[in-house]
C-alpha positions as CSV (number, residue, x, y, z in Angstrom):
1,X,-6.9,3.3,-17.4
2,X,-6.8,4.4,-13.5
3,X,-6.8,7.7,-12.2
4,X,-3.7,9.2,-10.7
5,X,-3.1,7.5,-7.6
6,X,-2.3,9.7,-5.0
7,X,-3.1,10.3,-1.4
8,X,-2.3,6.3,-0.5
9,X,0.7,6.0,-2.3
10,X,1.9,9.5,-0.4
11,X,1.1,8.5,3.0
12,X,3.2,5.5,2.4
13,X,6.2,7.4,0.9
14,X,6.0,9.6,4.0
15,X,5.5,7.3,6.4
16,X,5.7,3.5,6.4
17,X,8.6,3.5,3.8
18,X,10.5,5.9,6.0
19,X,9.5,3.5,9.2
20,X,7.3,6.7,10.8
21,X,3.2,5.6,10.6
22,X,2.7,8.2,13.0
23,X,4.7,11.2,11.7
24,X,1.5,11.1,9.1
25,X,-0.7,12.4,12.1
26,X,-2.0,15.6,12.8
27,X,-2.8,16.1,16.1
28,X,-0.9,14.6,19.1
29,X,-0.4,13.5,22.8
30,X,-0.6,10.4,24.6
31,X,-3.3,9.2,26.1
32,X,-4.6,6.5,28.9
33,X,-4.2,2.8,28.4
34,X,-7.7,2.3,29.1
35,X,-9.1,-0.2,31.3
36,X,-10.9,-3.6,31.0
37,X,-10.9,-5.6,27.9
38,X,-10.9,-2.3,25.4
39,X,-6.8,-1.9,24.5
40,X,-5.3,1.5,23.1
41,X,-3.3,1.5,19.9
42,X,-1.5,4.1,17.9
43,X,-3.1,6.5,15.3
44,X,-3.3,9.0,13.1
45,X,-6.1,11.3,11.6
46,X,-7.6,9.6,8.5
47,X,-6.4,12.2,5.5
48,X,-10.4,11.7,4.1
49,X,-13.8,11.0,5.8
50,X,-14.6,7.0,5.7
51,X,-15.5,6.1,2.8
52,X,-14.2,2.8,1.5
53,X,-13.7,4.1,-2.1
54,X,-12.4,7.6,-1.0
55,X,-9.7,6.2,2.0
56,X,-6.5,5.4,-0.1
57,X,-3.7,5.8,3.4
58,X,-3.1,3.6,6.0
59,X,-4.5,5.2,8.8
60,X,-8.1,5.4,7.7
61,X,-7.2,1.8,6.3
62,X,-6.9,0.8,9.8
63,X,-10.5,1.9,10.9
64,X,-12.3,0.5,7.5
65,X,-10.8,-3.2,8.0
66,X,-11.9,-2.6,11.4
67,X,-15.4,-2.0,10.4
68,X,-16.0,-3.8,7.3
69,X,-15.9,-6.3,6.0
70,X,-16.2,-7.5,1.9
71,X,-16.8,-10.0,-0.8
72,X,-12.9,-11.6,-0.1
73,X,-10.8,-11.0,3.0
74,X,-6.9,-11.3,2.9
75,X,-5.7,-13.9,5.2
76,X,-4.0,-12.2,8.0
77,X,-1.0,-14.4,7.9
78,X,-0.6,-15.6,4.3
79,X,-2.2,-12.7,2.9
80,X,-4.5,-14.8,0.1
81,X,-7.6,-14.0,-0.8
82,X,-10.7,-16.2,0.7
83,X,-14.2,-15.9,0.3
84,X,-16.1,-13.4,3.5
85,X,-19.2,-12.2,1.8
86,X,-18.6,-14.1,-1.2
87,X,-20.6,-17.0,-1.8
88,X,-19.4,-17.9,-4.9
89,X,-17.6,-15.8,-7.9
90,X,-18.0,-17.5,-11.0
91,X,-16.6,-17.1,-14.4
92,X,-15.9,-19.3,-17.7
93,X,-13.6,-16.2,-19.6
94,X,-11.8,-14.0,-16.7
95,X,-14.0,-11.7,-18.1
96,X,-17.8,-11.9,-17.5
97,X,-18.3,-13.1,-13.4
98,X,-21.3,-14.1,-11.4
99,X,-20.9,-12.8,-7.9
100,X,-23.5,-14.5,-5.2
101,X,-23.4,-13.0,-2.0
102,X,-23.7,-14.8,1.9
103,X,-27.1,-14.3,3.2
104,X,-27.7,-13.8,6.8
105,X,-25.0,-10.3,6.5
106,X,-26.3,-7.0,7.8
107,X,-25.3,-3.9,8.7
108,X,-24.4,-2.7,12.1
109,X,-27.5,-0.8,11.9
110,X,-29.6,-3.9,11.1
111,X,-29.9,-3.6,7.4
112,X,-29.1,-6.2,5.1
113,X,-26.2,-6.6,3.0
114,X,-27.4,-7.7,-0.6
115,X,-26.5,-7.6,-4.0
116,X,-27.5,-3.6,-4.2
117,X,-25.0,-2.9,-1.2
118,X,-22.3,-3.9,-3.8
119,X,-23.3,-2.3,-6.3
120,X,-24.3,1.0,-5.3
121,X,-21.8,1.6,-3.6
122,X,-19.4,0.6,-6.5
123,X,-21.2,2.6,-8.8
124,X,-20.7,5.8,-6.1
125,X,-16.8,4.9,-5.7
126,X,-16.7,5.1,-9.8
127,X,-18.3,7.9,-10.5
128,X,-16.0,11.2,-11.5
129,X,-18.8,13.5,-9.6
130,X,-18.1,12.0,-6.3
131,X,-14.2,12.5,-6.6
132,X,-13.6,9.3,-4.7
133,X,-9.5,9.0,-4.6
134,X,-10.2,5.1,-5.3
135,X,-12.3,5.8,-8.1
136,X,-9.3,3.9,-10.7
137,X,-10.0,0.5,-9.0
138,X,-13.2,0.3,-10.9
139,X,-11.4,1.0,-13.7
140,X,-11.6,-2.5,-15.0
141,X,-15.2,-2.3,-15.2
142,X,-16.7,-1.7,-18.3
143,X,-18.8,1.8,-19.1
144,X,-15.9,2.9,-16.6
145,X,-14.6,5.5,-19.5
146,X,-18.3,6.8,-19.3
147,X,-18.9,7.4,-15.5
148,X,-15.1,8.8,-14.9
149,X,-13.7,10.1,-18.5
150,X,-10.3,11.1,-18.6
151,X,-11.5,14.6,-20.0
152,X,-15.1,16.5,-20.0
153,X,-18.0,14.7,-18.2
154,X,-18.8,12.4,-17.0
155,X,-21.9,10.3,-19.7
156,X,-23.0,8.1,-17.7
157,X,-24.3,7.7,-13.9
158,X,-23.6,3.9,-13.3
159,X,-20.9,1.3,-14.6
160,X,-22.8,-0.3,-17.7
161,X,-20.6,-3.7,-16.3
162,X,-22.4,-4.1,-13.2
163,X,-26.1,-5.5,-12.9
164,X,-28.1,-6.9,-10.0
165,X,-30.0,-9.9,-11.1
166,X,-31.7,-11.0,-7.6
167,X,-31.3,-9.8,-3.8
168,X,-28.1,-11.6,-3.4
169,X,-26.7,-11.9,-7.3
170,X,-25.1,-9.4,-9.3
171,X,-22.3,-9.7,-12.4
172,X,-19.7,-8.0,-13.2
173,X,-18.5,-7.5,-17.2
174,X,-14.8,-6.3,-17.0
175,X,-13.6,-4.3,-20.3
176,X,-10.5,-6.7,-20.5
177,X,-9.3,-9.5,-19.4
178,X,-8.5,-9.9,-15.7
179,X,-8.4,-13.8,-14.5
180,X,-6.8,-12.3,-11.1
181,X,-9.9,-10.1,-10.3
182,X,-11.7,-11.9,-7.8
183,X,-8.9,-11.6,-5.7
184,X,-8.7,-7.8,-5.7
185,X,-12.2,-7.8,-3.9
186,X,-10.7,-7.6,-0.8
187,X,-10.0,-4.2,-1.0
188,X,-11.7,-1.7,1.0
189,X,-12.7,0.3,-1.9
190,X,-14.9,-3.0,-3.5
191,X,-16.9,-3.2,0.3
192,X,-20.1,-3.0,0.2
193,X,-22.6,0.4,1.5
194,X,-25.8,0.7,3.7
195,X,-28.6,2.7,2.2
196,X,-27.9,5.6,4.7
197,X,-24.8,6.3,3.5
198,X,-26.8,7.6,0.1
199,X,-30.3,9.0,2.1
200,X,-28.4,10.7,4.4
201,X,-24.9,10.9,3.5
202,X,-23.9,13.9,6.0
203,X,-25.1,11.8,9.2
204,X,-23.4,8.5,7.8
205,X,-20.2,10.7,7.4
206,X,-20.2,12.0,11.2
207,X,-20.7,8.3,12.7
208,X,-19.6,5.5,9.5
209,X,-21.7,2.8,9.5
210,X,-20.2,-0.6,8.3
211,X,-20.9,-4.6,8.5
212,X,-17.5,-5.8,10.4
213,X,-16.8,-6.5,14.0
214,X,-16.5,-3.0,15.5
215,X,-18.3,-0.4,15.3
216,X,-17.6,3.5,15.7
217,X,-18.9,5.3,19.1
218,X,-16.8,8.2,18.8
219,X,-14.5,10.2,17.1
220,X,-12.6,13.8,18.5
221,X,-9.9,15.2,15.2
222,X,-6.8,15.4,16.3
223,X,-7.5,12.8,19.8
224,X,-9.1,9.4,19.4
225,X,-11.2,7.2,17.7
226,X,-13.5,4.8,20.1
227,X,-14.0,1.4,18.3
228,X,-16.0,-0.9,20.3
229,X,-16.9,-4.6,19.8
230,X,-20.7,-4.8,18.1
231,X,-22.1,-7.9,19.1
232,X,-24.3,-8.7,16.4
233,X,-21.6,-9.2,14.0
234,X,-22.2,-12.2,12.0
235,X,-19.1,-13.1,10.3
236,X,-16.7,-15.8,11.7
237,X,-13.7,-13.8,12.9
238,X,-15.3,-12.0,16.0
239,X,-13.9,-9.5,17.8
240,X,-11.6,-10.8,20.9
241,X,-11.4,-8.1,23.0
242,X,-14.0,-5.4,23.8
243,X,-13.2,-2.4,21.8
244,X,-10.0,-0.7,20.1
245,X,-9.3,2.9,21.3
246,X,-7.2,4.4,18.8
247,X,-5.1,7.7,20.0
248,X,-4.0,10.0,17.8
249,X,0.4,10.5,17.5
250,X,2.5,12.9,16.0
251,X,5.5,11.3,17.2
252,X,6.1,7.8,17.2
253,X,9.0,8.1,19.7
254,X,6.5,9.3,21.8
255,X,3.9,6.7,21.3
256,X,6.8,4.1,22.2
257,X,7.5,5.7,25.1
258,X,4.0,5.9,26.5
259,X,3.9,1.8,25.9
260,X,7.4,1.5,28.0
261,X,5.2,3.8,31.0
262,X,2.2,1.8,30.3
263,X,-0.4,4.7,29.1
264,X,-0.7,2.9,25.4
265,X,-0.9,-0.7,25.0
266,X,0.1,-0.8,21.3
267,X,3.0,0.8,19.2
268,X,2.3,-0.4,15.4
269,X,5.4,1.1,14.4
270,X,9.0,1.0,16.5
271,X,10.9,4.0,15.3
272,X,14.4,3.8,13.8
273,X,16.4,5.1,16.5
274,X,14.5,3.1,19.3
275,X,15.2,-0.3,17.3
276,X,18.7,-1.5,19.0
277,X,16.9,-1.2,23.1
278,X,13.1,-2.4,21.8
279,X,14.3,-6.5,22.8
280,X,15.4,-5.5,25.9
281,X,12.9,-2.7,26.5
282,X,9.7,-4.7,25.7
283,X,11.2,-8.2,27.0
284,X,10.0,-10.0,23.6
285,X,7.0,-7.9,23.3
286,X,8.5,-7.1,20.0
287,X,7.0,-7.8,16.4
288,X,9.1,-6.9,13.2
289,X,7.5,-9.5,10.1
290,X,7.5,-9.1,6.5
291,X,5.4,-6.6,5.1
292,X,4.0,-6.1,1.6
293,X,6.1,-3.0,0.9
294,X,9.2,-2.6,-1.4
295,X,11.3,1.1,-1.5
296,X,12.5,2.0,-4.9
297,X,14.0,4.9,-6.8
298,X,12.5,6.1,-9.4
299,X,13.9,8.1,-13.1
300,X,12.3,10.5,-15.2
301,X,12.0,9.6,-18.2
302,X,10.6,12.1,-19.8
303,X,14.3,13.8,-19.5
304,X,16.1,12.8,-22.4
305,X,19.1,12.2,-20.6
306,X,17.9,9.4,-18.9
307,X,16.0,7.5,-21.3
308,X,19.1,6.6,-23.8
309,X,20.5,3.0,-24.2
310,X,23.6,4.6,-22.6
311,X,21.7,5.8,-19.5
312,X,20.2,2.1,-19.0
313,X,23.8,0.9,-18.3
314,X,24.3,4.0,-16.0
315,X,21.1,2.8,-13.8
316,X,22.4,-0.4,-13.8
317,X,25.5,0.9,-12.5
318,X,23.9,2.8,-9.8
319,X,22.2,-0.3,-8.7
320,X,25.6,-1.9,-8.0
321,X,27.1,0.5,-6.7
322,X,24.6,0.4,-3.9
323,X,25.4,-1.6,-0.6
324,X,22.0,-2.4,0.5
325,X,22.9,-5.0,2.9
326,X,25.3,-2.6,5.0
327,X,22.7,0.4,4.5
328,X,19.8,-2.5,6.1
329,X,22.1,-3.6,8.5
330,X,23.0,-0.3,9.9
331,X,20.7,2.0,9.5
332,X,17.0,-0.2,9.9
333,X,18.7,-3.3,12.2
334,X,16.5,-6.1,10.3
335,X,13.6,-4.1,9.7
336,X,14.2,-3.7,6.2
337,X,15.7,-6.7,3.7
338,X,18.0,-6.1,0.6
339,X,15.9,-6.1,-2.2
340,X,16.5,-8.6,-4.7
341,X,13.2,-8.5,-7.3
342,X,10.4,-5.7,-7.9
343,X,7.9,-7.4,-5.8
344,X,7.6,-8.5,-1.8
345,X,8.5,-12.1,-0.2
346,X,5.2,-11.7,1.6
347,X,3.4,-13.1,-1.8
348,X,5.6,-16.4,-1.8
349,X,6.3,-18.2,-4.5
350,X,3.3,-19.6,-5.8
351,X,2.5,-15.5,-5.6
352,X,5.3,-14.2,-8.1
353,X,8.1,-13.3,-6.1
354,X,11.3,-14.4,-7.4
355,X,14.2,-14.2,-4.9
356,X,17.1,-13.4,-7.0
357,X,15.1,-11.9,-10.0
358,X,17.8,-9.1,-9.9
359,X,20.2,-11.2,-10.3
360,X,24.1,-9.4,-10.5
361,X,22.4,-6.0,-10.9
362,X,21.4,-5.8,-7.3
363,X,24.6,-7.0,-6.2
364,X,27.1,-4.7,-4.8
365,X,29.9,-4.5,-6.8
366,X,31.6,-1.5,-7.1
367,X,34.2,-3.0,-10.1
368,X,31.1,-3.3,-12.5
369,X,29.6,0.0,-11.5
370,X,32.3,1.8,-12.4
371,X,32.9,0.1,-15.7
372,X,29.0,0.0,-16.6
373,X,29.1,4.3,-15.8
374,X,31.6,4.6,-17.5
375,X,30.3,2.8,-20.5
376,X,27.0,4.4,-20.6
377,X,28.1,7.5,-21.3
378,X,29.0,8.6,-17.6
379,X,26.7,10.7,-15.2
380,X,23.9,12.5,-16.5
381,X,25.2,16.2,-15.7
382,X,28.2,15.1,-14.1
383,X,26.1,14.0,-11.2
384,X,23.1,12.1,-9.3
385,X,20.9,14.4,-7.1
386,X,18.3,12.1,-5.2
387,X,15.3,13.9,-4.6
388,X,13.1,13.1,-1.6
389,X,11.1,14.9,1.1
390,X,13.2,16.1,4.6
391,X,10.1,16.7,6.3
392,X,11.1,13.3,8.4
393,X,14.5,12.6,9.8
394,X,14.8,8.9,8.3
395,X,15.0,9.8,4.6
396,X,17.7,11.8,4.8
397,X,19.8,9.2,6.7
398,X,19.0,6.9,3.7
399,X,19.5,9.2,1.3
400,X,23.2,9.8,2.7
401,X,24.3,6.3,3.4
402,X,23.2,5.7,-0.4
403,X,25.0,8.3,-1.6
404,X,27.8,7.8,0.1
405,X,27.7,4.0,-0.9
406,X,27.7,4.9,-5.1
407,X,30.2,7.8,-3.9
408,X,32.7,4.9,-2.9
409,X,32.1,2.8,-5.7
410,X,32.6,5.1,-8.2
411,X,35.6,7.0,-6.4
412,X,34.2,10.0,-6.7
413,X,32.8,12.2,-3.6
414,X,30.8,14.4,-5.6
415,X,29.2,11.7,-7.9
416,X,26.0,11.7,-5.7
417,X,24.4,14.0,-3.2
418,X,21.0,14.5,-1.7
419,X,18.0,16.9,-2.8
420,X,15.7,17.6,-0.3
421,X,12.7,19.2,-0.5
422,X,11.4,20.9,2.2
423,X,7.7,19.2,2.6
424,X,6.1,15.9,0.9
425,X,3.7,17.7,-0.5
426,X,6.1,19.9,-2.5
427,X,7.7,16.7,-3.0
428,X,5.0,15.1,-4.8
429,X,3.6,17.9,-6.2
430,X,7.4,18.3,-8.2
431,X,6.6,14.9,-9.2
432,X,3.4,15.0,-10.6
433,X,4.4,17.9,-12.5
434,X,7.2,16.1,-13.7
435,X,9.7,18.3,-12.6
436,X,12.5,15.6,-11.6
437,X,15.7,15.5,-13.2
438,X,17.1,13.0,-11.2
439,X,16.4,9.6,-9.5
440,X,14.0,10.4,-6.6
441,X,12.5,8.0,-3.9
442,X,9.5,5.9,-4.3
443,X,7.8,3.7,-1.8
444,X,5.1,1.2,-2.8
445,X,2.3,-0.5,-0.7
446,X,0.5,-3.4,-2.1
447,X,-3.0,-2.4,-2.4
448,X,-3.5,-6.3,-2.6
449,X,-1.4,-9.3,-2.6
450,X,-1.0,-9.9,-6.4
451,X,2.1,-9.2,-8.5
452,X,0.0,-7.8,-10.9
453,X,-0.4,-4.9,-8.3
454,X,3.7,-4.2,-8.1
455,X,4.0,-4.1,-11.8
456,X,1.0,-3.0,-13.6
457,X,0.4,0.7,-11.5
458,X,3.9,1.5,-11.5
459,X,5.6,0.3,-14.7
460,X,2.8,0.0,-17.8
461,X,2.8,3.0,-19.9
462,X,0.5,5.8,-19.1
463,X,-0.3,3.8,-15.7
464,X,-1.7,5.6,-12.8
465,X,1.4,5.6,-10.3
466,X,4.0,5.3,-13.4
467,X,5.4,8.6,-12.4
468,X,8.3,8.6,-14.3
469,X,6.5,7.9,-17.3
470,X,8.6,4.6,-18.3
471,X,7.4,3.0,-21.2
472,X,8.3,-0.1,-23.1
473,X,5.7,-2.4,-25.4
474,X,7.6,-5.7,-24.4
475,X,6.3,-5.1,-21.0
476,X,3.1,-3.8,-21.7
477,X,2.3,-6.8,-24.2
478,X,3.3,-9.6,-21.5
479,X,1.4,-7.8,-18.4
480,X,-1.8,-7.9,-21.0
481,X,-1.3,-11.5,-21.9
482,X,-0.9,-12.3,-17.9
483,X,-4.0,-10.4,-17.0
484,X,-5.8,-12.2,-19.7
485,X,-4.6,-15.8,-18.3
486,X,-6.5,-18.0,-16.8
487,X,-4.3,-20.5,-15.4
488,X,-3.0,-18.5,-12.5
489,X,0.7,-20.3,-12.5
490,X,0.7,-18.9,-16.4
491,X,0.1,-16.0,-15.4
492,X,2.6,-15.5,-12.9
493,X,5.1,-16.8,-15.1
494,X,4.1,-13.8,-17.5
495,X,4.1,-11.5,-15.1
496,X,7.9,-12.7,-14.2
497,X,8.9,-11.9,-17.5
498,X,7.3,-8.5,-18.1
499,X,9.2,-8.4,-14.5
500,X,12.6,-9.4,-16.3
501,X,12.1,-6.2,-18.7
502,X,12.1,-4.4,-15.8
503,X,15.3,-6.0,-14.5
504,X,16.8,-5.5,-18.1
505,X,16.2,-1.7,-18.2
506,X,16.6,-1.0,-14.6
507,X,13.4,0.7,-14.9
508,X,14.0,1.5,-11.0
509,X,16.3,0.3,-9.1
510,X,15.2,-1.9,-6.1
511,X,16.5,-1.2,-2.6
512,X,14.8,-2.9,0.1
513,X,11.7,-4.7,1.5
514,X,10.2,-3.2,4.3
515,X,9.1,-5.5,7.4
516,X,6.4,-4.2,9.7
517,X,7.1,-3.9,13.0
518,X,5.2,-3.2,16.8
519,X,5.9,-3.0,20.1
520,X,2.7,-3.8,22.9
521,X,2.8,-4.3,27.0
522,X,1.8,-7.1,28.7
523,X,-1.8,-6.4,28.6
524,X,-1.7,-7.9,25.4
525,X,-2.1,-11.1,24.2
526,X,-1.8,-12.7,20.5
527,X,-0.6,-9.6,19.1
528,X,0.1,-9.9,15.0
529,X,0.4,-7.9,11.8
530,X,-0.8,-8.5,8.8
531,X,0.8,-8.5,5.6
532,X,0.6,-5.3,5.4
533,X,1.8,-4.0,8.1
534,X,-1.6,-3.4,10.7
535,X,-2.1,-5.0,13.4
536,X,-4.8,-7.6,13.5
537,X,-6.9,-5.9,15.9
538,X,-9.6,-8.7,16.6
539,X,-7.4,-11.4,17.4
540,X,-5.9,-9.3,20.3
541,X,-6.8,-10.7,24.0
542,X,-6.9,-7.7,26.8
543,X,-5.9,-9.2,30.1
């Protein structure tokens, strides 16, 4: 139904998963504090230009929730969904909804924000000639087969779901069920466009024009972005602090460093090997919360050999022989958390995650390893190969202590190894072509806080980040009747169960939750992160 997701789930895998944000830039150096109430933060280049349905990584993520803002807003410390744009989203079938949007909202450049600003710019994001990387979220939409076919052309120029019926009304006709969808609005691919980004598209790329509380003054590739605080922002969460320079890192030693000397105010990511000085260095000026982020390895299942009955008992194996909690403890020092479900803590309870889902096969016993190997038929090949990227340090260390972990359990030193390859984008280009023949390492983001969005993407057949291509029709039946649910405790409880299929094949094997973590100087006051990971950058209080 989505096309294949790509550059966001990358940027992750490279960097966030393996605790490194900034090893995804392309440029480098540190740069000046800055002065008065305008605060410096680490960066790195945007992969894409700025536009909300084309910016699938974090870094240009960073910028567009700086500068936008759309129909729902995640709450920067629950992460729910609440109402910014959004008047009202009505609907009596999870399937036909009324959206009224907020009058009084403009555009930095004084336009209005209407009904059409949705719309367009949904209908731009969808469309398979604009090869926006976000293009799937619309997916849901009907006429979205028409405007981004899987194959041939494209039939049609707008989404026959979407309508305006007044300056501030439009509805939305989804092809399928999807009682959750209001709350996947607050995604940067659903906000909304001025008219200049369509009458003169060039110019809007050079200097982005949004509706949020900053706006963009400058920008030098490979240096820094200038963010400063636009005044005439209407919405209720105004910026604190004057402006956000953001300086572009290759290195986030480096950027930690420059915050210890006092040239960068923020650090949104402490690097492994600076983790057991950052209390002392930074005197409590230390954040390391819960993030929206799980790390997972991943089969191919289009090899035969792994997609037996025998070689579900060999993954299970695997998964016990696996020692999360000393790997957590010694390698990340609290910033990562034994897995224990498919999901993230950061959606709570009332959100789908399940503490324990896992149950005994994400314990670590090497006793029931051996036996459930041995049961299933023994190794594939005689032997695990785990296939990442080694173009970052932290991988590898993973990788090792892993191996080495099932090595143990299974009392055999040969029974695992590492296979690295030598950049991430040979990495996932071997993946997309489904070369794998092993279990290879996966990182997911939430794209929003739903538990829809950890199951649906990665484990429903044919689904646009199932890269493995694992399939069942247990799973795929319950995740339809959840999406179709309106009672939203119903459908959690359906989604828990297509979960449990998960848990019952092993269909990847959980390792940890990632926490996000940031270092800042004293410059800085009510520094946070939100649930995913980036800072909250108009909260922050310079001086």
């Amino acid at each position: 139904m989505r096309s294949p997701r790509t550059a966001k789930r990358l940027a992750w895998a490279a960097c966030a998963v393996a605790g490194a944000l900034a090893a995804a830039a392309c440029g480098g150096g540190a740069g000046s504090g800055g002065s008065g109430a305008v605060l410096s933060s680490s960066w790195g280049d945007p992969q894409n230009p700025l536009e909300p349905a084309n910016t699938n990584e974090v870094q240009g993520g960073k910028v567009l929730d700086m500068v936008f803002r759309g129909l729902k807003r995640y709450d920067p410390r629950t992460g729910k969904a609440k109402n910014m744009l959004a008047q009202s989203i009505e609907t009596t079938d999870s399937r036909n909804f009324t959206i009224t949007v907020k009058d009084g909202w403009k555009f930095s450049n004084g336009e209005p924000v209407t009904a059409k600003s949705f719309v367009d710019a949904w209908n731009y994001g969808a469309s398979l000639r604009n090869n926006q990387k976000n293009a799937y979220f619309f997916g849901y939409i009907e006429g979205y087969d028409k405007v981004h076919p899987e194959t041939g052309r494209q039939t049609a120029d707008t989404l026959s779901g979407l309508k305006v019926t007044g300056p501030r009304t439009f509805t939305v006709r989804l092809n399928q069920k999807f009682s959750t969808f209001p709350d996947t609005l607050g995604y940067a691919a659903f906000d909304p466009l001025p008219s200049t980004f369509f009458t003169d598209h060039e110019g809007w790329i050079a200097k982005p024009v949004g509706n949020g509380p900053y706006r963009i003054e400058s920008y030098t590739r490979g240096s820094a972005m200038n963010l400063r605080k636009w005044d005439g922002y209407p919405g209720p969460d105004k910026a604190r602090n004057d402006g956000v320079t953001l300086l572009v890192y290759t290195d986030s030693n480096t950027a930690y460093t420059d915050v210890l000397a006092g040239n960068l105010d923020l650090v949104d990511d402490v690097p492994a090997t600076q983790l057991k000085n950052v209390k002392t260095d930074l005197n409590g000026r230390y954040i390391n919360t819960p993030a929206g982020i799980i790390q997972t390895l991943a089969f191919p299942y289009y090899d035969p050999k792994w997609n037996t009955p025998g070689a579900r008992k060999v993954r299970t194996g695997l998964s016990m022989a696996i020692n999360r909690e000393q790997i957590t403890d010694t390698i990340f020092r609290g910033t990562r958390t034994p897995a224990t479900d498919w999901t993230s803590p950061v959606l709570g309870a009332d959100g789908g995650f399940k503490a324990g889902l896992c149950g005994e096969a994400c314990t670590y016993d090497p006793a029931r390893a051996r036996q459930l190997v041995r049961e299933g038929g023994g190794l594939p090949g005689g032997q695990v190969r785990i296939t990442y990227n080694a173009d970052t340090g932290s991988h590898k260390q993973w990788v090792d202590a892993v191996c080495n972990s099932i090595n143990n359990a299974l009392g055999n030193d040969k029974a695992c190894v590492g296979n690295p390859v030598g950049t991430f984008a040979d990495f996932r280009n071997q993946i997309s072509q489904h070369k794998m023949s092993g279990p290879f390492r996966a990182g997911w983001q939430m794209d929003y806080p739903l538990i829809q969005n950890f199951l649906q993407p990665l484990y429903y057949t044919n689904a646009s980040s199932n890269d493995g291509k694992w399939s069942d029709k247990r799973f795929d039946h319950l995740v339809d009747q959840a999406n179709a649910e309106s009672d939203r405790a119903r459908a959690v409880q359906l989604f828990q169960q297509a979960e449990g299929v998960v848990r019952d094949n092993m269909a990847a094997i959980p390792l940890w939750y990632q926490n996000g973590s940031a270092g800042y100087t004293d410059r800085l006051h009510d520094v946070a992160l939100n649930p995913f990971s980036v800072p909250v950058y108009d909260e922050i209080k310079v001086g």
